[in-house]
Structures are given as C-alpha cells and as structure tokens.
LUMTOR-402337 format. One record per atom (N, C-alpha, C): x, y, z; atom name; residue in three letters. Coordinates in pm, whole numbers, plus 50000, padded with zeros to 5 digits. Example, Ala and Ser with C-alpha at 12.3 -4.5 7.8 and 13.67 -1.06 7.14 Angstrom:
# LUMTOR-402337
+-------+-------+-------+----+-----+
:  east : north :    up :  a :   r :
+-------+-------+-------+----+-----+
: 51319 : 49431 : 50780 :  N : ALA :
: 51230 : 49550 : 50780 : CA : ALA :
: 51320 : 49670 : 50780 :  C : ALA :
: 51285 : 49775 : 50708 :  N : SER :
: 51367 : 49894 : 50714 : CA : SER :
: 51290 : 50003 : 50787 :  C : SER :
+-------+-------+-------+----+-----+
# end
This chain:
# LUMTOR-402337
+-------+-------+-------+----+-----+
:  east : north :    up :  a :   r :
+-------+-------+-------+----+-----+
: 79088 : 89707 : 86213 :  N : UNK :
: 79115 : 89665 : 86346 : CA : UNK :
: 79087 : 89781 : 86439 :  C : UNK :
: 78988 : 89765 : 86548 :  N : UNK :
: 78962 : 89884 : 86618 : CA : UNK :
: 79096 : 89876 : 86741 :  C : UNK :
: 79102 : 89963 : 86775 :  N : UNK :
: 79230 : 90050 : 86870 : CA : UNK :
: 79220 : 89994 : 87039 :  C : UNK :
: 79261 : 89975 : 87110 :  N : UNK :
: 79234 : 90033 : 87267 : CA : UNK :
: 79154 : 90083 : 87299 :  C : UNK :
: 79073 : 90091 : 87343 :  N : UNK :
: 79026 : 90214 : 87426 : CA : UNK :
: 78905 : 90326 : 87303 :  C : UNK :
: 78900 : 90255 : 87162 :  N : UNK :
: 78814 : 90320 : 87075 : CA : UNK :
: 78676 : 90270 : 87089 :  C : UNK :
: 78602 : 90374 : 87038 :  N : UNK :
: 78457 : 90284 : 87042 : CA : UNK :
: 78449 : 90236 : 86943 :  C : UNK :
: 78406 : 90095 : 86999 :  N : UNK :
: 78288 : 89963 : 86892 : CA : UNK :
: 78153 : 90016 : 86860 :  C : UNK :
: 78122 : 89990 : 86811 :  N : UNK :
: 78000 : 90007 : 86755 : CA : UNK :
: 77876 : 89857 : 86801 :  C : UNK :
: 77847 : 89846 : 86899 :  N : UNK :
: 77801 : 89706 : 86913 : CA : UNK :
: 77707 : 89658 : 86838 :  C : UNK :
: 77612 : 89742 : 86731 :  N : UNK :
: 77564 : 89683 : 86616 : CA : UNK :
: 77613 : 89566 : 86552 :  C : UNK :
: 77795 : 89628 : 86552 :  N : UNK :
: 77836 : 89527 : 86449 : CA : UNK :
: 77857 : 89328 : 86446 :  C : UNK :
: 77815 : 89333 : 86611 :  N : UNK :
: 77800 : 89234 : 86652 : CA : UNK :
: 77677 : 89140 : 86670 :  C : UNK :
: 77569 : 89199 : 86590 :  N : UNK :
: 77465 : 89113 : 86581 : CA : UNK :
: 77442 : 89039 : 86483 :  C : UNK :
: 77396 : 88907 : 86559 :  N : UNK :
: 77400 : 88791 : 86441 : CA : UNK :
: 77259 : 88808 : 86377 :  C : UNK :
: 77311 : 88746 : 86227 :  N : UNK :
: 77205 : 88800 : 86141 : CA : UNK :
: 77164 : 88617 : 86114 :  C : UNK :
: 77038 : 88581 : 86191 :  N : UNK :
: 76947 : 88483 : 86135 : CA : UNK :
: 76865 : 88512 : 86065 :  C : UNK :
: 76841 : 88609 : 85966 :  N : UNK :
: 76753 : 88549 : 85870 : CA : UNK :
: 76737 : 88466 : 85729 :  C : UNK :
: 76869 : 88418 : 85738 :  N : UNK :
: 76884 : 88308 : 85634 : CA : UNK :
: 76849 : 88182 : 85701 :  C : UNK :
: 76816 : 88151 : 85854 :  N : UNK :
: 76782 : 88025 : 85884 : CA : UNK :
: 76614 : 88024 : 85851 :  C : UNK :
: 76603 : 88157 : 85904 :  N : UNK :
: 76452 : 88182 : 85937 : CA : UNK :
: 76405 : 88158 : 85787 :  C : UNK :
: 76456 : 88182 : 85665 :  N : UNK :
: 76414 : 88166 : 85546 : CA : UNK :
: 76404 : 88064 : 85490 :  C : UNK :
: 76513 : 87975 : 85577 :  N : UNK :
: 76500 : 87807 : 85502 : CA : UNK :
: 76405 : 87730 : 85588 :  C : UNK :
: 76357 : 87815 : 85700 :  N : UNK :
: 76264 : 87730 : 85783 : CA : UNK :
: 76085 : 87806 : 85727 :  C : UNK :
: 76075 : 87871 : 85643 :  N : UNK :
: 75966 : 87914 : 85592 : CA : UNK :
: 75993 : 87809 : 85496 :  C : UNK :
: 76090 : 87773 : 85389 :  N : UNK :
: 76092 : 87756 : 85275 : CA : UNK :
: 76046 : 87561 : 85254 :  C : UNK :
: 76117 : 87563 : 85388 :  N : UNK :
: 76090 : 87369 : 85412 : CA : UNK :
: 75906 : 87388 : 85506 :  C : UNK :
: 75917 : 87504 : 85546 :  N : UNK :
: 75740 : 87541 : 85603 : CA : UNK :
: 75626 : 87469 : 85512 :  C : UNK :
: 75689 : 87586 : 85390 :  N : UNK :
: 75583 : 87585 : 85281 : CA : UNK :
: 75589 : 87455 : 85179 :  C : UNK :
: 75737 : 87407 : 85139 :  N : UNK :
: 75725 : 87299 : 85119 : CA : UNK :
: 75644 : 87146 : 85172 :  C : UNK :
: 75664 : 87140 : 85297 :  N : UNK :
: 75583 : 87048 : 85397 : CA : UNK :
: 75431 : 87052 : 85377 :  C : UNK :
: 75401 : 87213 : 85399 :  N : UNK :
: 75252 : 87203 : 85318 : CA : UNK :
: 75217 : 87176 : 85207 :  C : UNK :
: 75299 : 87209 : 85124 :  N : UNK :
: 75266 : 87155 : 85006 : CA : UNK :
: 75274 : 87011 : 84947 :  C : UNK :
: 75327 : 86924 : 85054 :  N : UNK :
: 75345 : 86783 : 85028 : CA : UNK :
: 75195 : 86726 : 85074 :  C : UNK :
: 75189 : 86793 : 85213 :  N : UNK :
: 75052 : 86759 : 85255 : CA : UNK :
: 74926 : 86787 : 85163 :  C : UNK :
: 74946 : 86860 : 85099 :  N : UNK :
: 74804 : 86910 : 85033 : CA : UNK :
: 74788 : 86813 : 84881 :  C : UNK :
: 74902 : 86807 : 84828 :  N : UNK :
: 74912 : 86691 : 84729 : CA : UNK :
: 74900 : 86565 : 84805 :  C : UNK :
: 74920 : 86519 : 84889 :  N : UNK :
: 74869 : 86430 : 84968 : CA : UNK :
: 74700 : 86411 : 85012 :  C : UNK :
: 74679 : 86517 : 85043 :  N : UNK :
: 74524 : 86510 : 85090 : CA : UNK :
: 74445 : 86508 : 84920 :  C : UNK :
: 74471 : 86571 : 84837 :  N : UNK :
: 74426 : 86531 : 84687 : CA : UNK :
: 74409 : 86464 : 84617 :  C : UNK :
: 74531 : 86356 : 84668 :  N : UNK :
: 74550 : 86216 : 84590 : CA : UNK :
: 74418 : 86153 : 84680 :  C : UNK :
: 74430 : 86163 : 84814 :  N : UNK :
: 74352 : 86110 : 84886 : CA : UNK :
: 74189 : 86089 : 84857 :  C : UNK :
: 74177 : 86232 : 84872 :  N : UNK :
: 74052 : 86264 : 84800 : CA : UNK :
: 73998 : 86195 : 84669 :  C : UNK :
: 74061 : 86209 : 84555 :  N : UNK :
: 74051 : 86118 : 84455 : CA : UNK :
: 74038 : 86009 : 84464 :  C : UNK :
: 74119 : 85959 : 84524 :  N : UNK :
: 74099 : 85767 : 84558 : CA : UNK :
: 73955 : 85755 : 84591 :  C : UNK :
: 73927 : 85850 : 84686 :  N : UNK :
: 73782 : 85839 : 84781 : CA : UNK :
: 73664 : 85857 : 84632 :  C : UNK :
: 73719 : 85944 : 84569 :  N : UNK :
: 73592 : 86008 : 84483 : CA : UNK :
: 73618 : 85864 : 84367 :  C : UNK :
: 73706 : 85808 : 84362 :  N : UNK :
: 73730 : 85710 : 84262 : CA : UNK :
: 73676 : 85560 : 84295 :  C : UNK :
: 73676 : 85561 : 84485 :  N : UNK :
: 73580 : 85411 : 84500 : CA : UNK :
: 73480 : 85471 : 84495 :  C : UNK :
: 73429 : 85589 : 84558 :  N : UNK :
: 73268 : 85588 : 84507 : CA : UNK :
: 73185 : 85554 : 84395 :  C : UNK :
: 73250 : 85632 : 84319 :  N : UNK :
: 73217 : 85628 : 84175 : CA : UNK :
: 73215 : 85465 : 84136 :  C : UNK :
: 73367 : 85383 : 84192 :  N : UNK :
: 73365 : 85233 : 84204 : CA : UNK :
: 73198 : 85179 : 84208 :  C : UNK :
: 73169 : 85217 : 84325 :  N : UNK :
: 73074 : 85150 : 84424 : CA : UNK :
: 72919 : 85142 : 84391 :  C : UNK :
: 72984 : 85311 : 84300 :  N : UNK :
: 72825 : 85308 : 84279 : CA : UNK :
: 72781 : 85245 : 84100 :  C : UNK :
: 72890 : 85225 : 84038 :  N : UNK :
: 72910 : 85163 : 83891 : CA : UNK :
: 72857 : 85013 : 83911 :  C : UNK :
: 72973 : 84976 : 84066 :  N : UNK :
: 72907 : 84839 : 84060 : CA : UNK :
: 72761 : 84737 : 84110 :  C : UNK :
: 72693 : 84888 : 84162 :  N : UNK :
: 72618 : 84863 : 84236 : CA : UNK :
: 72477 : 84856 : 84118 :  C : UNK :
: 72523 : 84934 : 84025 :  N : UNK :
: 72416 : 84983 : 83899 : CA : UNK :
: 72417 : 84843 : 83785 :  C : UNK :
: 72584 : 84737 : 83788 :  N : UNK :
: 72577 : 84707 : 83692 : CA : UNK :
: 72531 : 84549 : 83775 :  C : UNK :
: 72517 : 84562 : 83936 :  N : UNK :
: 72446 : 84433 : 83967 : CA : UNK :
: 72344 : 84414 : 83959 :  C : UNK :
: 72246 : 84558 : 83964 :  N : UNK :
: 72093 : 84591 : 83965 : CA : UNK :
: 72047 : 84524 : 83819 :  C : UNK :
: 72149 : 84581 : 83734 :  N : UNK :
: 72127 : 84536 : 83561 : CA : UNK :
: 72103 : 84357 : 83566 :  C : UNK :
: 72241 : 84355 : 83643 :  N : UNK :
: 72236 : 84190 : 83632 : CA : UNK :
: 72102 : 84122 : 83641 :  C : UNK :
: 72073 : 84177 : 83781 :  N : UNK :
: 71924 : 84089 : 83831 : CA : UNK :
: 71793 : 84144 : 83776 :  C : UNK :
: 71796 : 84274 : 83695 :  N : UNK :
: 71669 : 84248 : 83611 : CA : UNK :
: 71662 : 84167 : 83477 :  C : UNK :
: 71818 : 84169 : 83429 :  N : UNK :
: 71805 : 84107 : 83332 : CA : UNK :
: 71817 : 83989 : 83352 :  C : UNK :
: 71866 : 83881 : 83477 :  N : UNK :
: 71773 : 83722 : 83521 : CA : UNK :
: 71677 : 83760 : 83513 :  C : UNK :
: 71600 : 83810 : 83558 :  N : UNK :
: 71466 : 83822 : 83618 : CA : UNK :
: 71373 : 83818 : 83430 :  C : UNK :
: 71447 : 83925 : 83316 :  N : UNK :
: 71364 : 83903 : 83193 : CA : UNK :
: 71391 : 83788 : 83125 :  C : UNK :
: 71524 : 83715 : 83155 :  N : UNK :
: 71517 : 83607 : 83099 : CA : UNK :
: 71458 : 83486 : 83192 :  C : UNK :
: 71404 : 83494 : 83280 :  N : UNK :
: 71357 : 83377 : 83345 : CA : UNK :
: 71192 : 83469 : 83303 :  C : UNK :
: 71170 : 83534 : 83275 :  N : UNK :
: 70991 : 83595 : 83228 : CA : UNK :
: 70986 : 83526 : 83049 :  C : UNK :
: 71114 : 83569 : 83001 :  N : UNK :
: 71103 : 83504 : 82861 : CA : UNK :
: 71094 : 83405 : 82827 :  C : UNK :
: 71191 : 83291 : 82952 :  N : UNK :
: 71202 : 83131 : 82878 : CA : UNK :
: 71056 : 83108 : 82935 :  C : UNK :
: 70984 : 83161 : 83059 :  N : UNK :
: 70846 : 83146 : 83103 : CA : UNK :
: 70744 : 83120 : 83024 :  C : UNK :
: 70775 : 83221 : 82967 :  N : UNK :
: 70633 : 83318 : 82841 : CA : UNK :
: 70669 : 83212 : 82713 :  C : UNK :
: 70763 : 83219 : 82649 :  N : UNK :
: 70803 : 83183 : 82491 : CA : UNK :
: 70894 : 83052 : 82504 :  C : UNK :
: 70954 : 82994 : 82630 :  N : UNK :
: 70986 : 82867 : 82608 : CA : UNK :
: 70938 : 82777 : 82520 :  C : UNK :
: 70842 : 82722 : 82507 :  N : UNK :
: 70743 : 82631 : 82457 : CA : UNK :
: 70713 : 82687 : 82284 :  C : UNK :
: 70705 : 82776 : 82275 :  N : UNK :
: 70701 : 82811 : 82131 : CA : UNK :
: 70777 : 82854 : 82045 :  C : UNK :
: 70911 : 82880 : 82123 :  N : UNK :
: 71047 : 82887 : 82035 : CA : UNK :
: 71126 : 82761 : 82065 :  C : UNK :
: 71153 : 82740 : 81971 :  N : UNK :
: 71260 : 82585 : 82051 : CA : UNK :
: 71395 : 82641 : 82061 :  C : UNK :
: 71438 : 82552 : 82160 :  N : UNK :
: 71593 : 82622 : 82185 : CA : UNK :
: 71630 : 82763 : 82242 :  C : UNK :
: 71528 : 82831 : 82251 :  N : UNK :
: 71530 : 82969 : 82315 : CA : UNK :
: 71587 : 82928 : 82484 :  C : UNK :
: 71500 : 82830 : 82553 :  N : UNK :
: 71513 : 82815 : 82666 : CA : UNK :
: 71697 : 82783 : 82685 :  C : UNK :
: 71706 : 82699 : 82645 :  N : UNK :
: 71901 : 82670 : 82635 : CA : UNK :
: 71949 : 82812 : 82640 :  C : UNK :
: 71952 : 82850 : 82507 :  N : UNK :
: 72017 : 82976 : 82492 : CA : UNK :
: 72025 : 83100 : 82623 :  C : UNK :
: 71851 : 83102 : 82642 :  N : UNK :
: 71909 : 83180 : 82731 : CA : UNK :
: 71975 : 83134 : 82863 :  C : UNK :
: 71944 : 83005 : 82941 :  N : UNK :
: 72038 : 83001 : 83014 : CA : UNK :
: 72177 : 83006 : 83032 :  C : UNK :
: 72203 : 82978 : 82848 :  N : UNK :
: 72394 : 83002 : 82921 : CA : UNK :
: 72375 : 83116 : 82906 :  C : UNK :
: 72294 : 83230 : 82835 :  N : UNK :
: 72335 : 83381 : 82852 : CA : UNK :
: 72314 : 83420 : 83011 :  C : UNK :
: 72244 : 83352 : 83079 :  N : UNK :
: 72202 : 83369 : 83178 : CA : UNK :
: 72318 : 83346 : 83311 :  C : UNK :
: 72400 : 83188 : 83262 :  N : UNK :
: 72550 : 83164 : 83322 : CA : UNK :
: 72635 : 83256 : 83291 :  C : UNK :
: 72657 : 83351 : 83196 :  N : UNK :
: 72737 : 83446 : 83174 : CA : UNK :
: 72722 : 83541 : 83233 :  C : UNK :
: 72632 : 83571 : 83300 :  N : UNK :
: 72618 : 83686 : 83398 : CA : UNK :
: 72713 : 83643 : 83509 :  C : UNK :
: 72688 : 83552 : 83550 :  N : UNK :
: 72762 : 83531 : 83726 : CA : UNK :
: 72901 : 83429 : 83679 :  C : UNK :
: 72947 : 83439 : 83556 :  N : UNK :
: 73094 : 83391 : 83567 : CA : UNK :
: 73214 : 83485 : 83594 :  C : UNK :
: 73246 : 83402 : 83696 :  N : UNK :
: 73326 : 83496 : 83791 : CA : UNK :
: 73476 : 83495 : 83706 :  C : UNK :
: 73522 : 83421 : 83597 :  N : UNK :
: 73611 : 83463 : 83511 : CA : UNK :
: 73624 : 83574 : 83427 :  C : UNK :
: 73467 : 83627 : 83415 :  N : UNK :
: 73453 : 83744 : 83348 : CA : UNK :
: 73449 : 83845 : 83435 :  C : UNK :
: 73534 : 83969 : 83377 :  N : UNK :
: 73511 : 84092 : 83495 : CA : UNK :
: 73359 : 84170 : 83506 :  C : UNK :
: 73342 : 84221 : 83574 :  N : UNK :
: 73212 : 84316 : 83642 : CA : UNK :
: 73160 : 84346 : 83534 :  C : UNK :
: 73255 : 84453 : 83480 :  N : UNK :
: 73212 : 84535 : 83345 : CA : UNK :
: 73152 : 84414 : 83258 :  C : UNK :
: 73256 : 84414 : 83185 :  N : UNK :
: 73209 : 84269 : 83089 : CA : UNK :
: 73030 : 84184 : 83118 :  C : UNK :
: 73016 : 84155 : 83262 :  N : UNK :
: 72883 : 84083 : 83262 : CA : UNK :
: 72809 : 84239 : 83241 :  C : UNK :
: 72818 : 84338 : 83286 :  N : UNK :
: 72734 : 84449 : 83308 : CA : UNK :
: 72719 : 84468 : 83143 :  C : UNK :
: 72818 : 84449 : 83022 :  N : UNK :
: 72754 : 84471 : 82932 : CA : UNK :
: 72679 : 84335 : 82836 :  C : UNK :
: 72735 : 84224 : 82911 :  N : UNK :
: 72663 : 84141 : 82862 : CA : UNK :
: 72523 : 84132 : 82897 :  C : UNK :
: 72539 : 84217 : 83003 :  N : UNK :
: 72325 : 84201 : 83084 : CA : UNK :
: 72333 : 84294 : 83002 :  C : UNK :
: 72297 : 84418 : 82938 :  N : UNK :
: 72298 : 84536 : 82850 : CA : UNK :
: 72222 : 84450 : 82718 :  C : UNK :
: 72340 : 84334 : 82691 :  N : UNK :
: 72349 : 84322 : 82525 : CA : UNK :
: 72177 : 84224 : 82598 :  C : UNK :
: 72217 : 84105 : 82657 :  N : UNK :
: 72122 : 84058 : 82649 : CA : UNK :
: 71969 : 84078 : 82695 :  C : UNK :
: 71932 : 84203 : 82775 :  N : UNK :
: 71843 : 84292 : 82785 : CA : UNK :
: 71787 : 84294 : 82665 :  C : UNK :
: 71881 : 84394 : 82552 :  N : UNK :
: 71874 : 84456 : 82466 : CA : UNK :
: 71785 : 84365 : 82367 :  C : UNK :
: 71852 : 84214 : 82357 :  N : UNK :
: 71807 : 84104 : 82248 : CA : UNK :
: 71644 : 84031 : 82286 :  C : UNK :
: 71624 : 84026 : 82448 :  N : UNK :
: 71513 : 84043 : 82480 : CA : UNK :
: 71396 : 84106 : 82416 :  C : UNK :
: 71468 : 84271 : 82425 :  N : UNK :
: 71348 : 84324 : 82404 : CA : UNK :
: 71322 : 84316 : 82302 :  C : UNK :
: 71408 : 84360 : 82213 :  N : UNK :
: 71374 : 84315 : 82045 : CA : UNK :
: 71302 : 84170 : 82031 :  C : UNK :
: 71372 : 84061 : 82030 :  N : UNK :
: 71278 : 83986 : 82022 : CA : UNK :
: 71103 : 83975 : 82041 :  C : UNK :
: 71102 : 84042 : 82192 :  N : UNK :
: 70946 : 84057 : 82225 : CA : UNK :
: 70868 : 84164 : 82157 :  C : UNK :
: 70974 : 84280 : 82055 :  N : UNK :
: 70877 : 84345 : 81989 : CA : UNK :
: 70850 : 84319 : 81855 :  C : UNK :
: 70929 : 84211 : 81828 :  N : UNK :
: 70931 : 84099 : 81730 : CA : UNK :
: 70837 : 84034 : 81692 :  C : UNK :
: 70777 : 84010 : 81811 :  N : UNK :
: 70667 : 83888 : 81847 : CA : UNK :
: 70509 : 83969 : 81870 :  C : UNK :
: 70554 : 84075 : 81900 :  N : UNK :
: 70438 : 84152 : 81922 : CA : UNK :
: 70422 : 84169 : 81744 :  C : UNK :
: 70468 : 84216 : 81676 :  N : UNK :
: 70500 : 84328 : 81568 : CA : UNK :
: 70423 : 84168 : 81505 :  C : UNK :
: 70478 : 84104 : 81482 :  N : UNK :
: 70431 : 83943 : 81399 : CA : UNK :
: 70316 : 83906 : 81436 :  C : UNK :
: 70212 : 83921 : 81568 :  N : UNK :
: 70064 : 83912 : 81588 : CA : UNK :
: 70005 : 84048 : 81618 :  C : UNK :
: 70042 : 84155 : 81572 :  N : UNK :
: 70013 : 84282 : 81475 : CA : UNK :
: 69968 : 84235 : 81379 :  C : UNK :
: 70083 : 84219 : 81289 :  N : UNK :
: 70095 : 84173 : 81137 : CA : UNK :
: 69912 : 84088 : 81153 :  C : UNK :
: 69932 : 83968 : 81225 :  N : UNK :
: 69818 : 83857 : 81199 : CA : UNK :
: 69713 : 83898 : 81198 :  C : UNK :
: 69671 : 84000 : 81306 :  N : UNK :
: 69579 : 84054 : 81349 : CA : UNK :
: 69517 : 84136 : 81247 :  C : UNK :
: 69640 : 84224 : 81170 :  N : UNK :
: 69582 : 84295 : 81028 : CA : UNK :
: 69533 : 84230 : 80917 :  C : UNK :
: 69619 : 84135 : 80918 :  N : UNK :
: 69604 : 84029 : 80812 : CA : UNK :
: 69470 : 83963 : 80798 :  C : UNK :
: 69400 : 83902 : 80965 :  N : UNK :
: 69303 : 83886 : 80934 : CA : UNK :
: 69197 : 83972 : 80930 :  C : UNK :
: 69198 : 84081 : 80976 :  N : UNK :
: 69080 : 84201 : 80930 : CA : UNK :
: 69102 : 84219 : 80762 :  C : UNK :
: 69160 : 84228 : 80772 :  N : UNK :
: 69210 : 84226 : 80577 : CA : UNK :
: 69152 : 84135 : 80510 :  C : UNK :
: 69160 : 83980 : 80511 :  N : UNK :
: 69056 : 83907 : 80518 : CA : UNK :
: 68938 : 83869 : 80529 :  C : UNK :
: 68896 : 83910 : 80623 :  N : UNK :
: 68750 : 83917 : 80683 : CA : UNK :
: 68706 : 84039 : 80576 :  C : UNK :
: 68772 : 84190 : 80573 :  N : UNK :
: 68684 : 84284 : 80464 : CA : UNK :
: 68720 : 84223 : 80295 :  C : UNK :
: 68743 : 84109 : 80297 :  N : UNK :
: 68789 : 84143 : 80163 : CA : UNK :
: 68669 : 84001 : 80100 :  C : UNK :
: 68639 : 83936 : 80240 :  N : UNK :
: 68563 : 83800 : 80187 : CA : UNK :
: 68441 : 83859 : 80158 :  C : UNK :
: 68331 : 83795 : 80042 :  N : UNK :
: 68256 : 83831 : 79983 : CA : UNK :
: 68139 : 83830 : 80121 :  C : UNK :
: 68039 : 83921 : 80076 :  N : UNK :
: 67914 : 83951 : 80227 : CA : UNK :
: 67830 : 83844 : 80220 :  C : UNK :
: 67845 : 83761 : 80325 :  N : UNK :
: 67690 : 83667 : 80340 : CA : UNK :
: 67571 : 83758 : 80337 :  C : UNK :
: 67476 : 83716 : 80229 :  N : UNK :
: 67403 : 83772 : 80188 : CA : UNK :
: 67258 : 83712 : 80352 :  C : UNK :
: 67116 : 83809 : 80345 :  N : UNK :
: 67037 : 83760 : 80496 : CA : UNK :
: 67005 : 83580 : 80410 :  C : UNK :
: 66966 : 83596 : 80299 :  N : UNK :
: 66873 : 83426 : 80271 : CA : UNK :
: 66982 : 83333 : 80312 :  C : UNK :
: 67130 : 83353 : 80254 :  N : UNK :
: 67218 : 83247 : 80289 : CA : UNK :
: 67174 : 83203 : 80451 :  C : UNK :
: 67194 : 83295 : 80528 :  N : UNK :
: 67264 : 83303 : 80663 : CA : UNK :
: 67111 : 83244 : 80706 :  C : UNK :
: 66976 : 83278 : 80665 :  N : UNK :
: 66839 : 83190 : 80695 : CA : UNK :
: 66854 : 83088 : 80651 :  C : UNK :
: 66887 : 83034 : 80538 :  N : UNK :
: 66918 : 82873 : 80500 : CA : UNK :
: 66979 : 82806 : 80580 :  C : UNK :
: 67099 : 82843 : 80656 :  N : UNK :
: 67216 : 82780 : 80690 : CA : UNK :
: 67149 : 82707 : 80821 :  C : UNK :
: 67191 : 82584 : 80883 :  N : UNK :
: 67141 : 82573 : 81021 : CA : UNK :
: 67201 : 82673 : 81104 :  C : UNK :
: 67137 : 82633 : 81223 :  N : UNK :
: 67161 : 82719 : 81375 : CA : UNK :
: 67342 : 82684 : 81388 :  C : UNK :
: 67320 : 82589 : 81433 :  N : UNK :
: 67531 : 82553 : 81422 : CA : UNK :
: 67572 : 82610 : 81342 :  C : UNK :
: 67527 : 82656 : 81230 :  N : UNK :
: 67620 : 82714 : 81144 : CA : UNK :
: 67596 : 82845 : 81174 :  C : UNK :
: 67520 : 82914 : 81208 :  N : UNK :
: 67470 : 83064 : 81166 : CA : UNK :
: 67602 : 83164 : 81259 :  C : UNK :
: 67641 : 83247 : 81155 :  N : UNK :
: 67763 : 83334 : 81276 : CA : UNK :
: 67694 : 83401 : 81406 :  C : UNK :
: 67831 : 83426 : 81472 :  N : UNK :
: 67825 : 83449 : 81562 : CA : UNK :
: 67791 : 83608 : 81580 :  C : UNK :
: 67781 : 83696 : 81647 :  N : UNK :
: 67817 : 83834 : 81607 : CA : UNK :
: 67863 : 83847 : 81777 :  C : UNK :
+-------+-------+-------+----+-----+
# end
C-alpha cells in the first residue's frame, strides 16, 4: 500500500493488452486459414468439372464415331452377314440409352468400336486367305502347253 504523499511509480498503471492483441492475431490467422481451405476446395471442384467436361466431351466424340462405323458396317457387310444389321442396331440403341450412365455408353462405344474392327480385319484376313489360296492354285495347276491353247477355240483361249 503506497503512503500519502509517496511516489507512485506511474508505470505501474499501464494496461497490458497484449493478450487481446494475441487472440486477435490468433482468430487473424485462423480466418485465413479457413479461407484458404476454402479457396482449395474451390479450386478442386473447378479442376474436377473440367476434367468432368472434358471426359464427357471425349466419350461423346467416341459415341458418334462409333454410329458413324456402325452405320459404314451395316452399309458395307449388311447384305452378306445376316443378322449383323439387327445386332448392330441395338448396339447402336445402347449408346443413347439414357438409363445407362455416360461412362457405361463411353465404354460400350470402346467395346463396340473394338468388335468392329476386328471383325473387318477378319474379313480382310479371310479374302487374304482367298486371294493366296487362289495363286496357290493357279501355280500348282498343270501348264497349258502352246498346241493345247492353238487347238482350243478363240472363246476359249485365256486371257492374259
């Protein structure tokens, strides 16, 4: 207890805020840090429809080339495969059924791309085959000799 008439020290009378000042840094830095996990999530979402946008944009492109090979296939090979033409149209309805999700048709255009092409190298590979087959043939048949081919009539005589 100071006296009458003693000296104070008026130091002792200063208020000490720096415990406010510390909880107002501390809710500072917190606040930023809500914001910045905020702007991150944000960001992501953004980087997550892109990525959306551009998946779905790749697996519609798929879609419509692969109409586009099955309307070239039932074109081309309708008529000489039977039942091909059916088939592929419901593979063809399975693209745009809207019960099925995005993905799903995107790999069904994939699969049925895929069965396309095989098939057509199928078909190639099989009039290969013929094509060898008959050179194979042709060297293996005995040589028209010149008198035959002078005997023979004009209608008959080969061609070269």
């Amino acid at each position: 207890m100071a006296l009458l008439g003693s000296t104070v020290d008026p130091r002792l009378f200063v208020q000490d805020y720096s415990g406010f000042t510390r909880a107002a840094d501390i809710q500072g830095q917190s606040m930023a840090n809500i914001g910045a996990n905020v702007g991150s999530v944000i960001k992501g979402l953004g980087e997550d429809y892109a990525s959306r946008k551009k998946e779905e944009s790749e697996i519609n492109a798929l879609k419509k080339s692969t109409e586009s090979r099955i309307d070239s296939a039932i074109n081309l090979f309708g008529d000489k495969m039977p039942g091909l033409a059916e088939q592929l149209q419901s593979q063809k309805a399975l693209l745009n059924d809207p019960k099925i999700s995005l993905y799903e048709q995107g790999v069904n255009a994939s699969t049925i791309g895929s069965e396309i092409e095989n098939t057509l190298n199928m078909l190639l590979q099989s009039q290969q085959m013929g094509i060898r087959q008959a050179a194979a043939n042709r060297a293996a048949a005995p040589p028209v000799s010149a008198a035959t081919s002078a005997a023979a009539p004009a209608s008959q005589a080969p061609v070269f």
